[in-house]
N, C-alpha and C positions, 0 to 999 in steps of 0.2 A: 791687343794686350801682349805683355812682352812675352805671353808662353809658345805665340805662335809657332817660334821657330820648333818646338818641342817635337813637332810633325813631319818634320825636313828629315829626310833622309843624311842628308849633306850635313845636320846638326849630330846627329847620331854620330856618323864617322870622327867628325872633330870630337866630341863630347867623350866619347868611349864609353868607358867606368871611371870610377873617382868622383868625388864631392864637388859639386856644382859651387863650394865656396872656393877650393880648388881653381876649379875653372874662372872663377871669376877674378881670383888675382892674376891673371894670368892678360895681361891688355890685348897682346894681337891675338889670342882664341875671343877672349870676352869681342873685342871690334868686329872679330869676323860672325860670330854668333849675333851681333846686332846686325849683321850688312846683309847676312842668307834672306830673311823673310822680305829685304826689302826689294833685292833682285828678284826674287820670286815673284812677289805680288804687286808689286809696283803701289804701294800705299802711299798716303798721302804725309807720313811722318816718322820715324823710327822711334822705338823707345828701349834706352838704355838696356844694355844684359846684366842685370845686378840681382840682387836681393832684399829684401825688407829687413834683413835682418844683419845684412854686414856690419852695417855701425855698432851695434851690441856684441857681435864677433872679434869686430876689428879692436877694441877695447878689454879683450879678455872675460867676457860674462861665465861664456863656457856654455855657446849656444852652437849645435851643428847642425847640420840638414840629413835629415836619411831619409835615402831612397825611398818611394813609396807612402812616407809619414809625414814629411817636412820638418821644419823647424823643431828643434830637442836641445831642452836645458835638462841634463844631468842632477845637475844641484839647482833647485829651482830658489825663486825670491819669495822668499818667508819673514823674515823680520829687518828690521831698519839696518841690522849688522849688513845686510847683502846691500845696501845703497852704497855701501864701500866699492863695490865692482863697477858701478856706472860713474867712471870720472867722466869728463869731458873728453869729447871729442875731437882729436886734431886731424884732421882731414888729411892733409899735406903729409903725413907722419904715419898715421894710421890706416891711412885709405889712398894710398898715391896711386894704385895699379888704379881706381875709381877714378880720377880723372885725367890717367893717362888714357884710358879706355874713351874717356869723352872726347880729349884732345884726337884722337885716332880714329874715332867715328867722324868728326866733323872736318876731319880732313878729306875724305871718302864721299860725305854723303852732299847730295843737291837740297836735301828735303830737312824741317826742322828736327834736331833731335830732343824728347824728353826725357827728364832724370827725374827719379820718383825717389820718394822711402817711405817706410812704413806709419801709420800715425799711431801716435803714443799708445791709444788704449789697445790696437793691434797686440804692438810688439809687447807691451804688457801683460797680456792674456798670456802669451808665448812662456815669457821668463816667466811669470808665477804657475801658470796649469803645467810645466814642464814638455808642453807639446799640444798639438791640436786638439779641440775640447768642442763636444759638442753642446753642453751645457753652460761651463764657462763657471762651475759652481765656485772653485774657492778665486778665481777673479773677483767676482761680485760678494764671497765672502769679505774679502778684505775691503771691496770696497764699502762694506758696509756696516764693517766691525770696527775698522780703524780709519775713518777719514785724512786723520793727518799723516798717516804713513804712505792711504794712496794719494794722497797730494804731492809729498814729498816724490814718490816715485815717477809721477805723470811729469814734476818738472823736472827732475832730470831725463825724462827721454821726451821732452819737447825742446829743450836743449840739444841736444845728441843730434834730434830730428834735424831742427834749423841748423846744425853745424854742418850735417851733410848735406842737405840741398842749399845752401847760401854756398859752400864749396863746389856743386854744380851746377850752379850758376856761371860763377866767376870762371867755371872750365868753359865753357862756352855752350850750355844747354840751350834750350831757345823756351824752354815750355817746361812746369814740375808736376807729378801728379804726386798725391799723397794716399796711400791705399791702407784705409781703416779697416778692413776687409771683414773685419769682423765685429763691427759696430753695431750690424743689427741684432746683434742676440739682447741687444740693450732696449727696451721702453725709451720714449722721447722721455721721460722726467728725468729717468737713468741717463741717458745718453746727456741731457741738457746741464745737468748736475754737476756729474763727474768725466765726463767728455770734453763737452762743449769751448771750455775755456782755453783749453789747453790747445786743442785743432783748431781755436780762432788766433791764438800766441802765433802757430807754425805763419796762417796766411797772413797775419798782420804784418809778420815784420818780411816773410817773402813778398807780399804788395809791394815793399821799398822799392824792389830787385824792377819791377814794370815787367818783369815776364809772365807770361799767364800762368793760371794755377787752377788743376783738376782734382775734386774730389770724389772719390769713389770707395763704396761699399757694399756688401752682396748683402739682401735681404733686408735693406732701408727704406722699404717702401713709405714706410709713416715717419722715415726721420728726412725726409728730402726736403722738407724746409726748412727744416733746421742745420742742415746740411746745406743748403744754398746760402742761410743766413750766418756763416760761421766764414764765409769771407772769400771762399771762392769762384771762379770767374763762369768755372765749368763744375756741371756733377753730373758724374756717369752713375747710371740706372742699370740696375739686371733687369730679368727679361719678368720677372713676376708683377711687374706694371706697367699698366698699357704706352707708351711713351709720351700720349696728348695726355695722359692722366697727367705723368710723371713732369711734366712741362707745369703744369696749371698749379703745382705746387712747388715747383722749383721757381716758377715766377717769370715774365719776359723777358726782364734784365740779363738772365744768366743763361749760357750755355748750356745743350743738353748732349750727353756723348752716351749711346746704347743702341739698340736696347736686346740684338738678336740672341736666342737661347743656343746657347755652345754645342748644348745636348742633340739637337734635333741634323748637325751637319754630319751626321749618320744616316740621313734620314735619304729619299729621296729627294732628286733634284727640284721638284717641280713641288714639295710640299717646304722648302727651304725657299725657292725663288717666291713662293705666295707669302712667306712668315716678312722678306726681306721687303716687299711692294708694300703691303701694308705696313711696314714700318715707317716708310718714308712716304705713305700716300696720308698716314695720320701725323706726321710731320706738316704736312699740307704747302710745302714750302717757303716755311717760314725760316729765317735766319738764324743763326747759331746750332746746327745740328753737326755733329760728328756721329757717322755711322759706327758702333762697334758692336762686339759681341757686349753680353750681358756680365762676359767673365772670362776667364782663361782660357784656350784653346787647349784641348785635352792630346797627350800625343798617338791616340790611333786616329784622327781624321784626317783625311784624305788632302793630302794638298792640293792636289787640282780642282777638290770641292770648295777651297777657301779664293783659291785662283777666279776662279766663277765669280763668287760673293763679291769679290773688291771689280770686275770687271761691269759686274751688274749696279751698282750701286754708282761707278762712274758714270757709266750708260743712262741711270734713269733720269727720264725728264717727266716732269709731272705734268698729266695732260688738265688743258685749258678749255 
């Protein structure tokens, strides 16, 4: 996950203080903040130093990040007057240091690199709860007081969304993930409802592009069908479901990228290398697996405890 480098010492010293959306207009810090974790660990693909929430930023919503909280709308979206703040997205105009930042990893890197953004009901929790929510209450109030206003809103940031990855594309991405990240606080009827259309909009018309597309959400264990059925190639699993579960409802057809717990590489070596065998021994190895964590890398873990993980995961061969 892109928080990897969070853990790097060498991130620290670039990064300092100052607002991580700061940093990310900023292309040769944002390039080199993509290139640390890949000199370090030697992975098998880089993904972009961005945020889920640039595009809403880069457009004036009046969304910042603070330290320690994340994502914070001030004036949060309350009635149809605020869909005045979400025009369109011009990429080129709006977001240049974004694909200068890609143009500038792909000159660097051997390995593919992915561009992600946020999926709509995500970034929508954000701008209406005014910040991280652990309930999510007046999200699901609106969406369940005024239907046509949350429609109206899902498709301007399903627009927004496809403006920014169709422009990561064309920068020379190789692969997009879309991070709902906060989809499971939803019921499958909820998620099927009022979700569903909108994150099958984003993969429909990214399918055009032929570059692969991953979706991923934390605490989706009952919507991962519905989630493989919404159009992408790949869906990443946290670690709350077993991964031969999480396969059997994702379907053979599609990719599966997870599933180890972020939490536990605190832990000891030897109770981290048993979480990571069994991961890949219940893989059974079968085709389409990407090893990842279940979610973010948190920045006290040890980098030479992650150095291990990606070393061991090369190394394993499944015995016959």
């Amino acid at each position: 996950m892109r928080q990897a480098g969070r853990s790097l010492p060498e991130y620290r010293a670039l990064r300092k203080e100052g607002s991580i959306l700061e940093a990310i207009k900023k292309p040769d810090i944002s390039t080199e903040i993509t290139l640390q974790p890949i000199r370090r660990y030697g992975v098998d693909a880089a993904i972009l130093f961005s945020d889920i929430v640039v595009p809403v930023h880069a457009i004036g919503f009046g969304v910042e990040i603070e330290p320690g909280i994340g994502p914070v709308a001030a004036d949060p979206f309350r009635s149809s007057d605020d869909l005045k703040r979400l025009r369109n997205l011009n990429p080129e105009l709006d977001t240049p240091y974004v694909l200068d930042t890609i143009k500038g990893c792909i000159e660097e890197l051997e390995i593919p690199l992915i561009g992600f953004a946020g999926g709509p009901f995500t970034v929508a929790s954000y701008l209406i709860e005014g910040g991280p929510s652990r309930s999510y209450q007046k999200t699901k109030a609106l969406m369940f007081s005024d239907r046509k206003l949350w429609d109206s809103l899902m498709e301007r940031l399903t627009d927004i969304t496809i403006q920014s990855l169709l422009s990561q594309v064309e920068a020379g991405v190789s692969a997009i993930q879309l991070f709902d990240s906060w989809a499971g606080s939803l019921s499958p009827s909820q998620y099927e409802s009022f979700v569903f259309p909108y994150s099958q909009k984003v993969f429909d018309i990214l399918g055009e592009t032929g570059v692969p597309r991953i979706h991923f959400g934390v605490g989706t264990g009952e919507l991962l069908s519905l989630m493989s059925d919404v159009g992408a190639d790949v869906v990443g699993v946290d670690w709350r479901v077993p991964i031969d579960t999480a396969r059997e409802r994702i379907g053979s057809r599609k990719a599966v990228q997870g599933n180890l717990d972020p939490a536990i590489l605190g832990g000891s070596w030897s109770s981290i290398e048993s979480e990571i065998i069994t991961i890949m021994k219940k893989i059974g190895g079968k085709p389409g697996h990407i090893f990842n964590l279940g979610h973010g890398v948190t920045p006290d873990v040890n980098p030479d405890v992650l150095l291990r993980v990606v070393e061991l995961v090369h190394d394993f061969r499944l015995e016959t």
